[in-house]
C-alpha positions as CSV (number, residue, x, y, z in Angstrom):
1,X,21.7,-12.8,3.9
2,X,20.6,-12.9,7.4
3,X,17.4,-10.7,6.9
4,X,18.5,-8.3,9.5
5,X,17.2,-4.5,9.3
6,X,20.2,-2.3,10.2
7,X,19.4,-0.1,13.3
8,X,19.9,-3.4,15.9
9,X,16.5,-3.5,18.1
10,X,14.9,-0.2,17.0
11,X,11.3,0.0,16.7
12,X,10.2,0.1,12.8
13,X,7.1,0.9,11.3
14,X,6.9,0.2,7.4
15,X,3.7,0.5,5.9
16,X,3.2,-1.5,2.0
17,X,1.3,0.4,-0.5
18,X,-0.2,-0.3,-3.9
19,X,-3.0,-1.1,-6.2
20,X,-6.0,-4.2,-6.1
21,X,-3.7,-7.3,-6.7
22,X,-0.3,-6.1,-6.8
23,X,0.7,-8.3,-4.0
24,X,0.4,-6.0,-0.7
25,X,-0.3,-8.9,1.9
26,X,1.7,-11.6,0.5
27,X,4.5,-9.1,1.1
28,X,3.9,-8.3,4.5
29,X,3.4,-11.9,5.0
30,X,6.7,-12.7,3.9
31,X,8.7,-9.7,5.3
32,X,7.0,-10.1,8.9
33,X,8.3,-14.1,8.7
34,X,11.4,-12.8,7.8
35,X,12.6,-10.3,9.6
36,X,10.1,-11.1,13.2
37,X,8.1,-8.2,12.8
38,X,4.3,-7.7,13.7
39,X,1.8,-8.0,10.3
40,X,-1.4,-5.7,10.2
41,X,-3.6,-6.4,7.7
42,X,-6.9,-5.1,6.6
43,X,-9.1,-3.6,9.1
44,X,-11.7,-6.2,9.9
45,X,-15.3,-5.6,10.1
46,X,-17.6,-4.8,7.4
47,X,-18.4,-1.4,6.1
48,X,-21.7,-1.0,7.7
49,X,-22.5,1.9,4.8
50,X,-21.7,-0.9,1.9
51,X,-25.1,-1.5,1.1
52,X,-26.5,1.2,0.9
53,X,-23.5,2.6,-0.7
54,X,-23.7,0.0,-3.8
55,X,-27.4,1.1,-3.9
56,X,-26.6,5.0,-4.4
57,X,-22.9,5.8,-4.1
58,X,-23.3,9.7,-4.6
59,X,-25.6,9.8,-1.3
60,X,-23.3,7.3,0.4
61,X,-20.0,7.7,-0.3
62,X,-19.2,9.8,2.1
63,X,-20.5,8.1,5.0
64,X,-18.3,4.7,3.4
65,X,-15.1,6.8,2.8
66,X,-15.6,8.2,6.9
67,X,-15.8,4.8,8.5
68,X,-13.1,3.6,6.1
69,X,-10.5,6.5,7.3
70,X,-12.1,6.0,10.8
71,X,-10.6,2.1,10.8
72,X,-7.4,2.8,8.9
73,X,-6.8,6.2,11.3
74,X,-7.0,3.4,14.2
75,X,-5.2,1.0,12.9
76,X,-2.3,3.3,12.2
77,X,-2.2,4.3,15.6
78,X,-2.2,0.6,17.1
79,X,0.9,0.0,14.9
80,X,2.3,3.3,16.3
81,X,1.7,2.2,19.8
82,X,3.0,-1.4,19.4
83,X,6.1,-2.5,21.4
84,X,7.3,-4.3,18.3
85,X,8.7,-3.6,15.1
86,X,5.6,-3.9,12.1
87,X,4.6,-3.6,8.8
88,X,1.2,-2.7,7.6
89,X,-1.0,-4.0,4.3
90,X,-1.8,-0.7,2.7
91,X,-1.6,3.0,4.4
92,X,-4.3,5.2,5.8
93,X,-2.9,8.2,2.6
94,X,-4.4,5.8,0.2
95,X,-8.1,5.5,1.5
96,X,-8.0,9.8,0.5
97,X,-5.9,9.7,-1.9
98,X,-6.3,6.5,-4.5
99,X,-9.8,6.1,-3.3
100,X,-11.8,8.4,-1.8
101,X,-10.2,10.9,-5.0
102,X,-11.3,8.7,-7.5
103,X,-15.2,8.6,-6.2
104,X,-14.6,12.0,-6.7
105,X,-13.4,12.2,-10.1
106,X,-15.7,9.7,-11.0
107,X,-18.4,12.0,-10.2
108,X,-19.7,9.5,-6.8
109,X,-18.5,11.5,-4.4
110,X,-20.0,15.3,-4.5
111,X,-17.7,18.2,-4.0
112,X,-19.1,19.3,-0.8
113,X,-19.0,16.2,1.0
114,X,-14.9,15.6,-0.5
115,X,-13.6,18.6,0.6
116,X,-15.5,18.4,3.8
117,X,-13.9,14.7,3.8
118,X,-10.3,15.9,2.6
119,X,-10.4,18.5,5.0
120,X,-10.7,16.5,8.3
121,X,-8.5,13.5,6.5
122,X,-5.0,16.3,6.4
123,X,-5.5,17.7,9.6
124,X,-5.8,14.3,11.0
125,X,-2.7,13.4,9.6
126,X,-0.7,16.5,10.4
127,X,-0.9,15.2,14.1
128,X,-0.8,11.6,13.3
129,X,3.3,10.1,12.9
130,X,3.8,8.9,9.8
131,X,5.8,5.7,8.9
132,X,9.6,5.2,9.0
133,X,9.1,3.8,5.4
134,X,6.3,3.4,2.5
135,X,7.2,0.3,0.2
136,X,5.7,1.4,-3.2
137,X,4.6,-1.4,-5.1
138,X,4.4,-0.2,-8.9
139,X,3.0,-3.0,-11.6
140,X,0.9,-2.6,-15.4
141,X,-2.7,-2.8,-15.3
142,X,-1.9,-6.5,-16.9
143,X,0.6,-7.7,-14.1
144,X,-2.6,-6.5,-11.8
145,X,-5.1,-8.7,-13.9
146,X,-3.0,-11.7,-13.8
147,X,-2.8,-11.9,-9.8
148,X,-6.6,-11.0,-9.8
149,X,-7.3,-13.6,-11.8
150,X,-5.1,-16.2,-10.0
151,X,-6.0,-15.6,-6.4
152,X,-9.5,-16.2,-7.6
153,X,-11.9,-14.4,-5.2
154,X,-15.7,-13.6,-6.5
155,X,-15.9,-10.3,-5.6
156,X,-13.1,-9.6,-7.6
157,X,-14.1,-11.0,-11.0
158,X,-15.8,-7.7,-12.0
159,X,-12.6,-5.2,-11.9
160,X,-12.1,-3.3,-15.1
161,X,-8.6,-2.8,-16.6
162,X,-9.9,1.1,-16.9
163,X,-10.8,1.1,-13.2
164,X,-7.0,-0.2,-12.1
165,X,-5.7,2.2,-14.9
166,X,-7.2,4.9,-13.1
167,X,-6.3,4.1,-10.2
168,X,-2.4,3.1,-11.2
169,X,-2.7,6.4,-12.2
170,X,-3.6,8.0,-9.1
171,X,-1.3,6.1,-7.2
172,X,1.9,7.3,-9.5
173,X,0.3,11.1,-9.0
174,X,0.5,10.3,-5.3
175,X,3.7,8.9,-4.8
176,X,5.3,11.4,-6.9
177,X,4.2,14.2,-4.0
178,X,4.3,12.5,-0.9
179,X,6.8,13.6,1.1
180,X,5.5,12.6,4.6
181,X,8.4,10.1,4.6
182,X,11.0,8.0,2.4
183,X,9.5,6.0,-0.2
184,X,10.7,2.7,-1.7
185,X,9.3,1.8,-5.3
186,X,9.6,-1.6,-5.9
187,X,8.8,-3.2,-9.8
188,X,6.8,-5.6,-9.2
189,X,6.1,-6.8,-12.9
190,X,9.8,-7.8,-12.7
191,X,10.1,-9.4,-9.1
192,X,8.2,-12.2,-7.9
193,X,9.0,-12.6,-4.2
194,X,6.3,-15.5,-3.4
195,X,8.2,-17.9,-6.7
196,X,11.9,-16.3,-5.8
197,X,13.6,-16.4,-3.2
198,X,16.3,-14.1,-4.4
199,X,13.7,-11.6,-5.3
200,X,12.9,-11.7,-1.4
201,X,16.4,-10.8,-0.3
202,X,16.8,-8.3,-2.6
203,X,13.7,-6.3,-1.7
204,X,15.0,-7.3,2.0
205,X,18.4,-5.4,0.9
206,X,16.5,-2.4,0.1
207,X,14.1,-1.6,2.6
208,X,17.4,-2.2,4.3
209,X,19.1,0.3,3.0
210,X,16.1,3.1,2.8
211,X,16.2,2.4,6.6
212,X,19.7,3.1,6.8
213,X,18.8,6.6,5.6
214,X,20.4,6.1,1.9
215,X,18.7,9.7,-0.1
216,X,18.3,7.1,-3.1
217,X,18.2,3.7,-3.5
218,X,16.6,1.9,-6.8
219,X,16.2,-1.6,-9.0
220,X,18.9,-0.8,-11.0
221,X,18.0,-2.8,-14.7
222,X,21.0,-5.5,-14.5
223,X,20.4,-6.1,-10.7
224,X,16.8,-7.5,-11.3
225,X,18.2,-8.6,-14.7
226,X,20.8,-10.7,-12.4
227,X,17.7,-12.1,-9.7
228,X,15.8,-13.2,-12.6
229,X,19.0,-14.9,-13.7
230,X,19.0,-13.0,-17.2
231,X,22.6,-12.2,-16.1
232,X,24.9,-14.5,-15.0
């Protein structure tokens, strides 16, 4: 496999989506090596509301979520306006509606201040061009632990399994109803692209075909199955 995306030179935007762990930017490490495209990670620069969120999050989370959607809302449109093919570590839907929704529902964000907050976030994006592509990726609450725990970073240490569970949940809910653009889900408790090589190509194959414009493309059971070499 060459690595190609069908479609010769033209101008891609995939954007990589999932939960704390699951493997986001070691992804779009690997695919922007691959195929030559443009990574964007992260938005740098510190929340300047952090603090004083941690200290009271129901008066502050507002003000967090805002700057958050601010950077992300930027950052989209930089990958928009770049002359180059790219892929992006995590979407600017996910900062309203994994994150921003579950301060909500957790009772830290109050109802005035989400809707308020929800309300700017969809006009926003109603004007803002959305992806050629979402890559999905979909793992258990102990597939999440495990890379946690193996990447090792501080801040980390404290995650609950209830806290990813609720948010694993409000990623399916999400996916499920986003229709914005095609959406690849990718099961990533069976594939490990950073170990496998083959596991590479065949998520490769597949954004591949999504871009194509295939209505439905999946992990069919024996095909990972055959990657992990369970089938011969």
């Amino acid at each position: 496999m060459n690595g190609a995306i069908e479609g010769g030179t033209k101008k891609r935007f995939v954007a990589v989506a999932g939960n704390i762990g699951v493997g986001k930017s070691t992804l779009v490490e690997l695919l922007s090596k691959r195929l030559g495209w443009a990574p964007f990670y992260e938005p740098e620069g510190e929340n300047p509301y952090l603090a004083d969120f941690y200290a009271d999050m129901t008066a502050w989370s507002f003000h967090s979520q805002i700057f958050f959607l601010t950077r992300r809302l930027l950052a989209h449109r930089q990958l928009l306006d770049h002359t180059t093919s790219a892929i992006q570590d995590r979407s600017v839907y996910e900062d309203a509606e994994i994150f921003a929704c579950n301060l909500y529902h957790q009772g830290n964000m109050v109802e005035r201040d989400y809707q308020t907050y929800r309300d700017l976030y969809l006009v926003l994006t109603r004007f803002l061009p959305p992806p050629d592509l979402v890559v999905y990726l979909r793992a258990s609450v102990d597939t999440l632990l495990n890379r946690i725990a193996l990447r090792g970073r501080d801040y980390e240490r404290s995650i609950k399994p209830e806290y990813l569970a609720r948010l694993n949940d409000l990623y399916k809910a999400w996916i499920e109803e986003f229709t914005l653009c095609p959406v690849l889900t990718v099961p990533a408790d069976d594939l490990d692209y950073v170990a496998n090589g083959s596991h590479l190509d065949l998520v490769v194959e597949k954004i591949n075909h999504k871009l194509a414009g295939k209505e439905e493309v999946v992990f069919g059971e024996e095909e990972v199955a055959r990657v992990n070499g369970v089938i011969k």
